[in-house]
C-alpha positions as CSV (number, residue, x, y, z in Angstrom):
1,X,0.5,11.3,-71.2
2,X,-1.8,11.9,-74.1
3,X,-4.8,14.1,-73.6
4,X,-7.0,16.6,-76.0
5,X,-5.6,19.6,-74.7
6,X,-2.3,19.0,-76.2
7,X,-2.0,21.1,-79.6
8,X,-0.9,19.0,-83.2
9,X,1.6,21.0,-85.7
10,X,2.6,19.8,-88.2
11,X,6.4,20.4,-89.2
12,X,5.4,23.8,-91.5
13,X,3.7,24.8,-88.6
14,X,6.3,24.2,-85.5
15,X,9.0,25.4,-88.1
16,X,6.9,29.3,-88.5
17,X,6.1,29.2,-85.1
18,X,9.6,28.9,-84.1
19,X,11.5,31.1,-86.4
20,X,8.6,33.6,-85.4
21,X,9.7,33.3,-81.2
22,X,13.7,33.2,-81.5
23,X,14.6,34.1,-85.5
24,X,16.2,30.5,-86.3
25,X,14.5,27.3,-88.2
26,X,13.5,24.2,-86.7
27,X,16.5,21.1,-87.9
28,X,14.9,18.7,-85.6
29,X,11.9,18.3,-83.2
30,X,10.8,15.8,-80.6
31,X,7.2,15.8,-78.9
32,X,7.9,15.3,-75.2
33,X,5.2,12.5,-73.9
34,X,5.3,13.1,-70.2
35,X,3.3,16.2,-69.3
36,X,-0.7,16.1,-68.8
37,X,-1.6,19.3,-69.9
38,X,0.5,21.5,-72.6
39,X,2.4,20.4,-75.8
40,X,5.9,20.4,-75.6
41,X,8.5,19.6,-78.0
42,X,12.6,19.5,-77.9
43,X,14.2,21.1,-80.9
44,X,17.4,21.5,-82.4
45,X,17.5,25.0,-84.7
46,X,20.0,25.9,-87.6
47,X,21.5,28.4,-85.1
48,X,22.5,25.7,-83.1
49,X,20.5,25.9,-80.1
50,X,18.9,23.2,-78.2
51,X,15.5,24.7,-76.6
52,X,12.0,23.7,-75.4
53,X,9.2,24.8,-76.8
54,X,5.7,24.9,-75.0
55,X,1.9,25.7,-76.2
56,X,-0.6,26.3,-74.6
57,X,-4.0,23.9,-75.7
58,X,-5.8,25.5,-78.1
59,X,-8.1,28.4,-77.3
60,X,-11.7,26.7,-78.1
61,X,-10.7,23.8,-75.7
62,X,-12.6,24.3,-72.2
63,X,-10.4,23.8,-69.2
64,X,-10.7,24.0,-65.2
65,X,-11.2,27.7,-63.9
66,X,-7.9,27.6,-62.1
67,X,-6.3,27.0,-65.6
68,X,-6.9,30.5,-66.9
69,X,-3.7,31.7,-68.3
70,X,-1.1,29.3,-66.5
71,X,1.9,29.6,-69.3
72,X,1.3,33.4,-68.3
73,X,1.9,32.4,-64.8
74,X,4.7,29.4,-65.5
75,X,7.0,32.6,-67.5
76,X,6.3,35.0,-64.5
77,X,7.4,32.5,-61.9
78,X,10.6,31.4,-64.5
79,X,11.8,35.3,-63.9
80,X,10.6,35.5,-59.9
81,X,12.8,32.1,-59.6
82,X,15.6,33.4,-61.5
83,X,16.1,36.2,-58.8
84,X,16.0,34.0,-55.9
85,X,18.4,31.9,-56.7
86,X,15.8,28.9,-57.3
87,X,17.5,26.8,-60.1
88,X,15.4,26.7,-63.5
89,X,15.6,26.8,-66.9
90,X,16.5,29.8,-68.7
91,X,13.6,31.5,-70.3
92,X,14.3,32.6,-73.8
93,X,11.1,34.6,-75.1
94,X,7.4,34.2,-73.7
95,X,4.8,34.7,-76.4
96,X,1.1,35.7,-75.7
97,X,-2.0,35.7,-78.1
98,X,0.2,34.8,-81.0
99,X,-1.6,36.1,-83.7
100,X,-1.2,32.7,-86.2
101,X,-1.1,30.2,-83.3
102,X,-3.9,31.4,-81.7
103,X,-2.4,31.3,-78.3
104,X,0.5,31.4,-75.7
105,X,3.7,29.8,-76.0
106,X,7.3,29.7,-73.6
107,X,10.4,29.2,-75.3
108,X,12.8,27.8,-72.6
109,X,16.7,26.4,-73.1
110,X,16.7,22.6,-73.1
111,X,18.2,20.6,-70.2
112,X,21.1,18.5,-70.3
113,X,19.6,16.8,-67.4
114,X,17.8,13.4,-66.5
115,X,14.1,13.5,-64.5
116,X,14.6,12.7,-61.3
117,X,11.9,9.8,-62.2
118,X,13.8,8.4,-64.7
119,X,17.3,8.2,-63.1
120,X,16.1,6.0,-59.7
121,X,17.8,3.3,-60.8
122,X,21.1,5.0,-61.2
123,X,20.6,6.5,-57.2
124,X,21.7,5.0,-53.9
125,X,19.4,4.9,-51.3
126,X,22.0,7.6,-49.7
127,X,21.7,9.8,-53.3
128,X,17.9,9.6,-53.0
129,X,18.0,11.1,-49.4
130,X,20.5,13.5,-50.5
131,X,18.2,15.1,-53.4
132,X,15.4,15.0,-51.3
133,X,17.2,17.1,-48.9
134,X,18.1,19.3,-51.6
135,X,15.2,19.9,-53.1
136,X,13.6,20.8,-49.7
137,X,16.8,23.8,-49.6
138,X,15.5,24.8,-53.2
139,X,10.9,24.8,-51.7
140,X,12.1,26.7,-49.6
141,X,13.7,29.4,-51.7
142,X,10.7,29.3,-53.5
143,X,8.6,29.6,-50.8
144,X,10.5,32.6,-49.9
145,X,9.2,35.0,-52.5
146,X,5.9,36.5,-51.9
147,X,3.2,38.3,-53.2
148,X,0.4,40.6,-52.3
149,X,-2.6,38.8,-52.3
150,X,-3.5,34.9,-52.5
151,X,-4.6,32.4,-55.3
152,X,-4.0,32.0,-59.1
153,X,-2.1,35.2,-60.6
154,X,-4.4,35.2,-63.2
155,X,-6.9,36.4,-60.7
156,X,-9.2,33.0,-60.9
157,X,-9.7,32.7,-58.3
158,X,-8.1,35.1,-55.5
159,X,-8.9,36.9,-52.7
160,X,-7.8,39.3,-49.6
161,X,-7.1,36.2,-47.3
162,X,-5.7,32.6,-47.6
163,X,-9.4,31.0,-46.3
164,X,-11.1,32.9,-48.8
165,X,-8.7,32.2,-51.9
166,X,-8.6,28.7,-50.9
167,X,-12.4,28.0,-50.8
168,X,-12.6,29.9,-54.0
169,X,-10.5,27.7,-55.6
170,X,-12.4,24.5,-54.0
171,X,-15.8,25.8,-54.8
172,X,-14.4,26.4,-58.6
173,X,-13.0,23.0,-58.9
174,X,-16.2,21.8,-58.0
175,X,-18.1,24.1,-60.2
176,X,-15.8,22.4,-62.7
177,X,-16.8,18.9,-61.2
178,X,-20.6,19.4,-62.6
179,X,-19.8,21.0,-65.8
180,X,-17.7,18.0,-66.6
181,X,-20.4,15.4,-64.9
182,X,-17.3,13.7,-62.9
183,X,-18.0,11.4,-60.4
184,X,-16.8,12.0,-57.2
185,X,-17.1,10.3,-53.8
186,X,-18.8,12.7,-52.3
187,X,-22.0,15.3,-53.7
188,X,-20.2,18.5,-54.5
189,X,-22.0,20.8,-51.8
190,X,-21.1,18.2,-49.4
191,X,-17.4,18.3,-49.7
192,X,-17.3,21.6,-50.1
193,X,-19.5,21.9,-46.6
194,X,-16.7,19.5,-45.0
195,X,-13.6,21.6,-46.4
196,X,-15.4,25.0,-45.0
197,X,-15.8,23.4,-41.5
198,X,-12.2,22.8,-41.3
199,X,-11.7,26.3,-43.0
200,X,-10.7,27.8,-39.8
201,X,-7.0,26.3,-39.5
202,X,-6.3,28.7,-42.9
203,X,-6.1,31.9,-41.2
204,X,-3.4,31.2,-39.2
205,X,-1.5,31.9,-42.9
206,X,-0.4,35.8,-42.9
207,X,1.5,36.4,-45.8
208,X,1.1,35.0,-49.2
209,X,4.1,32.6,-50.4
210,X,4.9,31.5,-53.8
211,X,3.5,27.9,-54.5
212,X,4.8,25.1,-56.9
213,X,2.1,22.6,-56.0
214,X,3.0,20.5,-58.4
215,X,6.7,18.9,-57.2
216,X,7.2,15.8,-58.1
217,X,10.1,13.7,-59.5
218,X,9.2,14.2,-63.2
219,X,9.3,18.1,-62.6
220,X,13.1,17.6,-61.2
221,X,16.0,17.7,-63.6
222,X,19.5,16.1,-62.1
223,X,23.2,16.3,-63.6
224,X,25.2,13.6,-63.3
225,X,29.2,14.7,-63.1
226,X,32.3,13.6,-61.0
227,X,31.0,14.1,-57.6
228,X,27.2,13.2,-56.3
229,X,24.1,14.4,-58.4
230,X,22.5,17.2,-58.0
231,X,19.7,19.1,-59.1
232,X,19.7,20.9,-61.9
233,X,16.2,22.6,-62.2
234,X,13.1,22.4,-61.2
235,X,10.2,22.5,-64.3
236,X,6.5,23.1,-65.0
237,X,5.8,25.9,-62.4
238,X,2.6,26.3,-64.5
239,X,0.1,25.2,-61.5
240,X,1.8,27.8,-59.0
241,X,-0.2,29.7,-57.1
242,X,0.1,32.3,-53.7
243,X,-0.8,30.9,-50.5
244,X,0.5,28.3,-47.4
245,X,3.9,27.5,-48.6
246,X,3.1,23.9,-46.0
247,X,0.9,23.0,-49.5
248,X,3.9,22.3,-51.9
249,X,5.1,19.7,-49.4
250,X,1.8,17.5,-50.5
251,X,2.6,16.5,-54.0
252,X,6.2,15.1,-53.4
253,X,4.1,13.4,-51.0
254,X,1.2,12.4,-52.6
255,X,-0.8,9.6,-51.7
256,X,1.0,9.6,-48.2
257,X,1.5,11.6,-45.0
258,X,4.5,14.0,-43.9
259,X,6.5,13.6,-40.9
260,X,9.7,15.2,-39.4
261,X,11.6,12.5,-40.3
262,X,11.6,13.6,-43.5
263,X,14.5,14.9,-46.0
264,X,12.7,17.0,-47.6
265,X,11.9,19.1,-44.0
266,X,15.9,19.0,-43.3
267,X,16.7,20.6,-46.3
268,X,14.0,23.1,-45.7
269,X,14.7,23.9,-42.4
270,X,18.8,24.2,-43.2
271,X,17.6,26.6,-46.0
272,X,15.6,29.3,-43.4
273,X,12.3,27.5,-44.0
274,X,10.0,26.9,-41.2
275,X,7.9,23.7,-40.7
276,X,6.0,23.0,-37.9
277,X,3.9,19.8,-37.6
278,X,0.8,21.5,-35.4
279,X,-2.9,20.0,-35.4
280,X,-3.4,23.4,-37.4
281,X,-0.6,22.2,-40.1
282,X,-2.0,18.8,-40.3
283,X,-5.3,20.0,-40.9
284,X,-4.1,22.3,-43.6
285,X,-1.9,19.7,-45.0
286,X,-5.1,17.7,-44.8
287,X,-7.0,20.3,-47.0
288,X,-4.4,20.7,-49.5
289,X,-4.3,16.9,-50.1
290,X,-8.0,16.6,-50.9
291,X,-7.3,19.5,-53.4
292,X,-5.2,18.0,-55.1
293,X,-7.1,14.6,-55.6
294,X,-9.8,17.0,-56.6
295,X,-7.4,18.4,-59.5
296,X,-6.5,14.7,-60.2
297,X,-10.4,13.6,-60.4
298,X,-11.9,16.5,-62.4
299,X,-9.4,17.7,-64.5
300,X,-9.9,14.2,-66.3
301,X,-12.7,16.3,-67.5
302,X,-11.0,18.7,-70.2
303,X,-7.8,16.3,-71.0
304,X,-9.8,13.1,-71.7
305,X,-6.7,10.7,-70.7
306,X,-6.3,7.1,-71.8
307,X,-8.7,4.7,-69.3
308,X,-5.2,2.3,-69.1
309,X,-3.1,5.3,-68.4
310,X,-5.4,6.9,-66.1
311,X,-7.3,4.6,-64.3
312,X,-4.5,4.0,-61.6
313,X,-4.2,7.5,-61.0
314,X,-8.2,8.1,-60.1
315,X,-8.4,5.0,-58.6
316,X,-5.9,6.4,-56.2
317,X,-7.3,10.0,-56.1
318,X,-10.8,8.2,-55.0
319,X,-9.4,6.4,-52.6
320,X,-7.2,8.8,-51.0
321,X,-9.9,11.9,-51.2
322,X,-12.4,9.3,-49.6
323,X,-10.1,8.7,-46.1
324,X,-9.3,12.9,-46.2
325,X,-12.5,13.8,-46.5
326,X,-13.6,11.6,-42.9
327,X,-10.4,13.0,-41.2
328,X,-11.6,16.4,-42.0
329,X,-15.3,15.8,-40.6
330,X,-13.5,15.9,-37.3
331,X,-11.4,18.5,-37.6
């Protein structure tokens, strides 16, 4: 989607850049359309490699508080995955405060794959169900590596305990909601007094989990072969964060409800995970939803996104953040 954050090169430019990350020149290059955040191109160098490249906006650009740093975060999580067995692309050099860019940038091999978004129409109903329950084998892998305290790795925000790190991080996209004048459905102090009443279901999370929190069919590569496809990796771990590892079951999804019925908790529960649908879970799941909608309303702010390719989206994120909020009054 287009939005300002998303740096312009020119080909000089991309071509310096890239023999400056991996030694080669840049033969050809493709801007990649579908991410909201970052610039990311597909290139083709005279060494013969096929890799991605990704920048991070440009340094005078304001964005959210939670953004601080997140290609910092997306290459640490590339080489936590890589140990766990959770299937990504290969990260081929990480560059921070690039002297001439101005900025951060991950160089990653390319996929051979298809989005998961893009490929329904090739899918049975039966392959569909089949990579759900895949994917929820590969959540939980992820969810499996932990950390040492919650929130954003970059440190903003965090904190000792999951209910402390996740208000911080509500009260921040707030803070961010004013500075960026976005209407919301609610006054700020208000939903911020509605997610602290439910606060309480939070501390029953003890240890702090690796989060994707951002899971969804466009961040899943498949590979298509003799037998059924499978997923080839999962993508843009930029928004990941320690914490409940029940949140990264909200974006694949979003705008709906979980329930046992569903793939994705088969394949988590055959891969060791646990899920249990208590009131406590549904309440949490219940704050991690309105969250997200949050992310989806104010981060309009920074990015600036096209009113006809956006306004489904908020529409969606208002309506959605509206019924959450009322369920969590009476929590």
């Amino acid at each position: 989607m287009e939005s300002r954050t998303k740096r312009v090169l020119d080909a000089a430019r991309l071509d310096a850049l890239v023999r400056r990350a991996v030694g080669a020149g840049v033969v050809t290059a493709e801007e990649l359309a579908d991410g909201y955040a970052n610039a990311v191109w597909r290139l083709t160098t005279d060494d013969g490699r096929r890799l991605v490249l990704k920048l991070s906006p440009p340094p005078e650009l304001e964005q959210l508080t939670y953004e601080r740093g997140l290609l910092r975060t997306e290459a640490r999580v590339y080489e936590l995955c890589a140990k766990a067995g959770v299937p990504v692309p290969e990260l081929v050099r990480a560059g921070f405060d690039d002297p001439v860019l101005g900025g951060d940038y991950l160089v990653l091999a390319d996929l051979d794959g298809v989005p998961w978004n893009r490929a329904g129409d090739r899918l049975s109903e039966e392959q569909q169900r089949a990579i759900r329950r895949e994917l929820g084998g590969h959540m939980a892998r992820f969810n499996a590596i932990t950390g040492t305290e919650y929130g954003y790795p970059s440190g903003a925000p965090a904190g000792p305990t999951w209910r402390v790190a996740f208000l911080a991080m509500v009260r921040a996209l707030l803070a961010d909601s004013r500075r960026y004048g976005i209407a919301l459905p609610l006054p700020p102090a208000e939903i911020a007094a509605i997610v602290e009443g439910a606060a309480g279901a939070l501390d029953d999370v003890r240890t702090p989990s690796l989060v994707h929190f951002d899971i969804w069919p466009g961040n899943v590569f498949l590979t298509f072969g003799d037998g059924p496809p499978r997923i080839q990796a999962i993508i843009d771990h930029e928004r990941s964060f320690w914490g409940d590892p029940l949140a990264d079951f909200v974006t694949p999804t979003i705008f709906g409800e979980l329930d046992e019925t569903d793939d994705l908790v088969t394949g988590y529960r055959e891969a060791g995970g646990t899920v249990e649908l208590t009131p406590s879970a549904r309440t949490r799941l219940a704050l991690y939803r309105a969250y997200l909608y949050l992310i989806l309303l104010v981060e309009n702010g920074p990015r600036q996104y096209p009113e006809e390719s956006y306004a489904r989206v908020r529409d969606l994120s208002v309506t959605h953040l509206t019924e959450i909020l009322a369920r969590l009054r009476t929590a």
